[in-house]
C-alpha positions as CSV (number, residue, x, y, z in Angstrom):
1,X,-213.1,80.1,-172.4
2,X,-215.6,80.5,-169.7
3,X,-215.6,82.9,-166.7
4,X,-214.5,81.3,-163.2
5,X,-217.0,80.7,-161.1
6,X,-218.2,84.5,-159.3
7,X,-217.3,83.1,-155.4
8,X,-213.9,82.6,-156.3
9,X,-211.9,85.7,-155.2
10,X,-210.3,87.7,-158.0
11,X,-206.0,87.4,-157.9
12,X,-204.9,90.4,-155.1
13,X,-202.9,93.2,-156.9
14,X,-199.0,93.2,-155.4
15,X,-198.8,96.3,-156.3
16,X,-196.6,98.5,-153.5
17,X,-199.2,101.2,-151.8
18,X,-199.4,104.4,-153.7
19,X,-197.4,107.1,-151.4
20,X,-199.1,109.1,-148.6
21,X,-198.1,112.3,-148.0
22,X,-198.8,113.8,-144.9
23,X,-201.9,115.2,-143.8
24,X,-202.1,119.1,-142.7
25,X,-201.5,119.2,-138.9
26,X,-198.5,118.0,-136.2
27,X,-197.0,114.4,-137.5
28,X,-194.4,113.1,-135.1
29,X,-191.7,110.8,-136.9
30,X,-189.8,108.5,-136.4
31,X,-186.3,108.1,-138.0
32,X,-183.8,105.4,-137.6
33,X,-181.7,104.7,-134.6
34,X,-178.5,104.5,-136.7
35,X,-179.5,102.1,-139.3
36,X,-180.6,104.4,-142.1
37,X,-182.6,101.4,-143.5
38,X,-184.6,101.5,-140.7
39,X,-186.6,104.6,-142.1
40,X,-190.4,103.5,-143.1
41,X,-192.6,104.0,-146.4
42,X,-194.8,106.0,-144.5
43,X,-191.9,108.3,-142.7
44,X,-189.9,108.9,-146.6
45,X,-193.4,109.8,-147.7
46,X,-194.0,112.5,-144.9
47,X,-190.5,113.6,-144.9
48,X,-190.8,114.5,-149.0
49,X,-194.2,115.8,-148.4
50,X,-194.3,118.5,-145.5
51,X,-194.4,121.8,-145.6
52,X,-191.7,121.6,-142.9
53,X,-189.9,119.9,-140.6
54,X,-188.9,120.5,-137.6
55,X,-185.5,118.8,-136.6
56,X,-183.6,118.3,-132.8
57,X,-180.3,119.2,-135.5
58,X,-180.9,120.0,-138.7
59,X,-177.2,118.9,-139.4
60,X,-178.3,115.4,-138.7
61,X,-181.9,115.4,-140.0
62,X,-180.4,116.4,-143.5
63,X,-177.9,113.6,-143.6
64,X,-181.1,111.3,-143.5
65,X,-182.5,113.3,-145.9
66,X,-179.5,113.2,-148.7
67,X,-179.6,109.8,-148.0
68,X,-182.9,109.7,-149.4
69,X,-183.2,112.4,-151.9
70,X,-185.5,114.5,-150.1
71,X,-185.1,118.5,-150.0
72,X,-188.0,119.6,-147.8
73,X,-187.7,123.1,-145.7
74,X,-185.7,121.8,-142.2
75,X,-186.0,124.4,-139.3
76,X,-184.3,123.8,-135.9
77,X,-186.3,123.0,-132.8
78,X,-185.2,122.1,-129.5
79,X,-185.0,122.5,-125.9
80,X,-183.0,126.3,-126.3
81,X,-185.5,127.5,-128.4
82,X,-188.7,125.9,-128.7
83,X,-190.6,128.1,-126.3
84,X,-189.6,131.1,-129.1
85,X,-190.3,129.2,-132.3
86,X,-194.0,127.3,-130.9
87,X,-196.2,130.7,-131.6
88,X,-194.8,130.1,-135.0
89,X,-194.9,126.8,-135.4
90,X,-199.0,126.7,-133.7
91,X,-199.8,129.5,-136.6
92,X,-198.6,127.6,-139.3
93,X,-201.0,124.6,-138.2
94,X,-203.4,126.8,-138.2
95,X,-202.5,128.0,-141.6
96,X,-202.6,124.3,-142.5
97,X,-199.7,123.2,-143.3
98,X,-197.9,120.0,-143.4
99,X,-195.9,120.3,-140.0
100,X,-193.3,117.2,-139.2
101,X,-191.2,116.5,-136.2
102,X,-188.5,114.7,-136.0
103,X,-185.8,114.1,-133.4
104,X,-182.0,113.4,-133.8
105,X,-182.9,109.5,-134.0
106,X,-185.9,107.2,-132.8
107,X,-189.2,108.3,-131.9
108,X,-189.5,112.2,-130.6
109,X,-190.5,113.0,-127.2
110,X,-189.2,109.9,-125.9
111,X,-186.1,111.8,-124.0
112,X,-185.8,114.2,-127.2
113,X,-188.0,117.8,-127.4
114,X,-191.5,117.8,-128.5
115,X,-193.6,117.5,-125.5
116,X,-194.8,121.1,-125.2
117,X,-195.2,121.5,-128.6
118,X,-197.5,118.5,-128.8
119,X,-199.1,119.6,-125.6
120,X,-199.9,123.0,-126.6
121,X,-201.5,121.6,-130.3
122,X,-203.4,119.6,-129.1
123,X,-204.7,122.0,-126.4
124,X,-205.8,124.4,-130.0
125,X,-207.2,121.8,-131.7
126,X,-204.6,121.3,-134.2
127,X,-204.4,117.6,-135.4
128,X,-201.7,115.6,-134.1
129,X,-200.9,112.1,-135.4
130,X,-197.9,109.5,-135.1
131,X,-196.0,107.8,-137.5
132,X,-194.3,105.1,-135.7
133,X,-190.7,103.0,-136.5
134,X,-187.8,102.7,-134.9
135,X,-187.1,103.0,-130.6
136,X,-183.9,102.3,-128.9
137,X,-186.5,101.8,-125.6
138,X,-188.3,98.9,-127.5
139,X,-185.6,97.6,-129.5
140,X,-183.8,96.8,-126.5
141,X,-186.3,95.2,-124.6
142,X,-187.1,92.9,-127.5
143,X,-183.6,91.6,-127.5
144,X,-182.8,91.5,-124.0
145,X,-184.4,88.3,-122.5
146,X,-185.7,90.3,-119.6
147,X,-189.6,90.2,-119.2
148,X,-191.6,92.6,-121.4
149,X,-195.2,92.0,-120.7
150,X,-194.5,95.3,-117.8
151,X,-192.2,97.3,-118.1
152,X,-191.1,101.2,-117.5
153,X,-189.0,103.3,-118.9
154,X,-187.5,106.0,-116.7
155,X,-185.2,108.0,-119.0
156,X,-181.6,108.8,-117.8
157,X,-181.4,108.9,-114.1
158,X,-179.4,111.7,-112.4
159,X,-176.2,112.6,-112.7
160,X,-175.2,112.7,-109.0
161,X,-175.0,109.4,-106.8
162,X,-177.0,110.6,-104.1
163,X,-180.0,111.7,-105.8
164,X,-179.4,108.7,-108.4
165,X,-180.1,106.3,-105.8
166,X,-183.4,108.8,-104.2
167,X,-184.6,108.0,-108.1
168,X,-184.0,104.6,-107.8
169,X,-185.5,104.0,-104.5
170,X,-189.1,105.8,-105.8
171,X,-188.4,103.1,-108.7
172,X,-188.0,100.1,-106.6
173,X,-191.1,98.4,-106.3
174,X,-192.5,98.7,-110.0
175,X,-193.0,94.9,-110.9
176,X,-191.5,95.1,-114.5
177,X,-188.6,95.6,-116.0
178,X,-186.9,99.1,-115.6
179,X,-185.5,100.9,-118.6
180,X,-182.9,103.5,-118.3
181,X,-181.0,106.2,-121.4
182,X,-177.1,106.2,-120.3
183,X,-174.1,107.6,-121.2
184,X,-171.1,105.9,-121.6
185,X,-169.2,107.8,-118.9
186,X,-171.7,107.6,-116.2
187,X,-172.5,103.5,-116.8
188,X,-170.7,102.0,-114.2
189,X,-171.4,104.6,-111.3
190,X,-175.3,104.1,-112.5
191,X,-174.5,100.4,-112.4
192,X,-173.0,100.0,-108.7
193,X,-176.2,102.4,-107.5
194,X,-178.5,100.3,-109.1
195,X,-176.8,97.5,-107.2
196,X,-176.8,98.9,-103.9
197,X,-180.8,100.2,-103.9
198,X,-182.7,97.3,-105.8
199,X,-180.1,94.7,-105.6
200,X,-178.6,92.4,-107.5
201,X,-180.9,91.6,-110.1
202,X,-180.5,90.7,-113.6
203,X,-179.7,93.5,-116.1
204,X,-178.9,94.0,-119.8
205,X,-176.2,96.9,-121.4
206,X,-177.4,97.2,-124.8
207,X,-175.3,99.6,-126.9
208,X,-175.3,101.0,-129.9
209,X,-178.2,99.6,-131.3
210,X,-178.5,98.8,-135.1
211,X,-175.2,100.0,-135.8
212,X,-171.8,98.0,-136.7
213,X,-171.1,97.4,-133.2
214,X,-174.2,96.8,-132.0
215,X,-173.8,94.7,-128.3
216,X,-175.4,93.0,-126.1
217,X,-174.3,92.4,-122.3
218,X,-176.1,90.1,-119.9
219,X,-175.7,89.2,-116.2
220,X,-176.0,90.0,-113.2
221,X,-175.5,93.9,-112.0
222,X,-172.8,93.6,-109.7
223,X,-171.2,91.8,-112.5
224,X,-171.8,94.2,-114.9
225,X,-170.8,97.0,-112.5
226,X,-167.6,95.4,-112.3
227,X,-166.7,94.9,-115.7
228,X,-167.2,98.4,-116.9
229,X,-165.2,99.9,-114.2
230,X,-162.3,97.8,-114.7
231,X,-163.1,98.3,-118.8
232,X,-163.7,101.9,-119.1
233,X,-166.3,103.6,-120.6
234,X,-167.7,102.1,-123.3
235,X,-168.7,104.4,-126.4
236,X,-172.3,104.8,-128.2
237,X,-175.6,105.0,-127.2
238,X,-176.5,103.5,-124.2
239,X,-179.9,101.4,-123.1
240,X,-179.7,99.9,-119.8
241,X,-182.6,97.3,-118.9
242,X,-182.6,96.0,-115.3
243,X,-185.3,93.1,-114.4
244,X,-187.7,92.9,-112.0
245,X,-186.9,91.8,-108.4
246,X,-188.0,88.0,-107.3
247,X,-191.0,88.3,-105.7
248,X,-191.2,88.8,-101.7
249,X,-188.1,90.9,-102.2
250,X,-187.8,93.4,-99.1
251,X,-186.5,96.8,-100.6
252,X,-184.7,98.9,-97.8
253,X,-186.4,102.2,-97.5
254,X,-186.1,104.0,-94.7
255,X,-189.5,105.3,-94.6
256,X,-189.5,108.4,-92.1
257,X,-186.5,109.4,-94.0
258,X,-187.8,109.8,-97.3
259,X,-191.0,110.9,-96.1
260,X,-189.1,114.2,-94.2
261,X,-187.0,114.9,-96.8
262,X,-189.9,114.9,-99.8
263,X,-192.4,116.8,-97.3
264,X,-190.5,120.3,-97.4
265,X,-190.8,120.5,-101.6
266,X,-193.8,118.1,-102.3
267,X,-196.0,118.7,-98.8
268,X,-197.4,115.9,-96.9
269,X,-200.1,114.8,-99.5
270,X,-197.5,114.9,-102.5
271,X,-195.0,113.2,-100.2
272,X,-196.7,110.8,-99.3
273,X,-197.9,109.8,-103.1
274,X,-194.4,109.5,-103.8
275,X,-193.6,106.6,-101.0
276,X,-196.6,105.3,-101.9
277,X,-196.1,104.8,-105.5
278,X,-192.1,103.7,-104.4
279,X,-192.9,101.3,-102.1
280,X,-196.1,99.8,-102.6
281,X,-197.5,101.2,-99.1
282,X,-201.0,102.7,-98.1
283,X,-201.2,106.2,-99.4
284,X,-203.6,107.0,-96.3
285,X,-201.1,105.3,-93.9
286,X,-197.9,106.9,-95.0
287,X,-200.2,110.5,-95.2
288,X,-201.1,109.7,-91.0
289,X,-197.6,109.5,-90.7
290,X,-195.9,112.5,-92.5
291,X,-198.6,114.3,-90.6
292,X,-197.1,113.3,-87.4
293,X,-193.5,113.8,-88.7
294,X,-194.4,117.7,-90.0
295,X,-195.7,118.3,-86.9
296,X,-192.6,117.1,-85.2
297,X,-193.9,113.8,-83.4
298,X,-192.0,110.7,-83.3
């Protein structure tokens, strides 16, 4: 039998990639959101393959990791005690080891620990790499309807109504849709706030992502607001996307006001940023004009 002719490409191997252990240095992992089949190749094979892991709760990270047959050392690291175990952690990278983070679900540092430990490998040189997969942030924007092509993600807002709605006022002109972490208990406060600072603009409750009772509600805030406090507080995981306003929308800021009660902790430069990156304003005009209020003009 004669050969085929030499342009015509040989038949691709379907062969599944060979694993890939992770390389020595800081690899932040992903982990499912509550779908354990959510885990990647790539995240399995760094996960068996680290000299260790660090874990938000190493109660939770080893639940994945029966799930998957993987015994790798799991040491705790989190907000309580992370400024203790970094020294550690920074020696062993420069040791050479095979360092993982992980957080309780999703992708770490994205309202879970892991910033200053990133920060402060980085800063000595260490290598530092990502292993993406699973984000309640992203998986809820996908899903929601609400525009995705801008967006920004604010993390929970605070606990009190009164500086809730100062959060959401510094938030009010971003042209994109917002993205909030909530609790369950705190939804419908956070939802009539939102109302009453950016108005009544389209929003999504998505809750418990991934999971049996995964759910999606649409409509309009005040809506929303409504039918959480009349239902109660809804249980799970919370992401809360709010749309952008239409355009032309006039947000009501009183402007002197925020401007003397941000001057006192931020100065009149840092104050001034602040309106200006809330309100869409002139930087150098709103700085003219906390001068004048510091100095007690009208």
């Amino acid at each position: 039998m004669s050969e085929p002719p030499s342009d015509i490409p040989a038949k691709t191997s379907r062969r599944a990639p060979a694993p890939q252990p992770p390389e020595p240095g800081l690899n932040i992992v992903s982990t499912p959101i509550g779908n354990l089949r959510d885990i990647t190749l790539r995240a399995l094979d760094a996960l068996a393959g680290a000299d260790r892991i660090l874990a938000e709760d190493t109660r939770v990270a080893r639940k994945l990791m029966d799930a998957y047959g993987i015994s790798a050392k799991v040491q705790p690291y989190h907000d309580h005690n992370g400024a203790k175990m970094r020294p550690d952690i920074l020696q062993a990278l420069a040791d050479g080891e095979r360092v993982v983070l992980i957080s309780d679900a999703g992708t770490p540092l994205i309202s879970d620990p892991g910033y200053k430990l990133v920060r402060e490998a980085v800063e000595a040189g260490h290598p530092v790499r990502s292993l993406p997969g699973a984000s309640a942030l992203l998986a809820g924007l996908a899903a929601s309807g609400l525009p995705s092509d801008a967006f920004f993600f604010a993390g929970f807002l605070p606990p009190r109504s009164g500086t809730r709605q100062n959060r959401l006022k510094e938030l009010a002109a971003i042209p994109g849709t917002l993205v909030f972490y909530e609790s369950g208990p705190r939804l419908a406060a956070s939802l009539a706030d939102i109302a009453s600072v950016l108005g009544d603009r389209e929003a999504v409750v998505a809750r418990e992502l991934t999971k049996k009772f995964e759910e999606y509600r649409r409509g309009p805030i005040r809506e929303l607001a409504d039918f959480y406090a009349g239902a109660g507080a809804p249980r799970g995981e919370i992401t809360l996307l709010v749309g952008p306003g239409e355009a032309g929308d006039n947000v009501q800021v009183d402007i002197d006001a925020e401007l003397t009660a941000l001057i006192p902790g931020l100065g009149v430069k840092g104050a001034a940023a602040r309106v200006a990156q809330a309100t869409g304003l002139s930087k150098r005009d709103l700085y003219a004009r906390a001068q004048v209020l510091k100095e007690g003009g009208g």
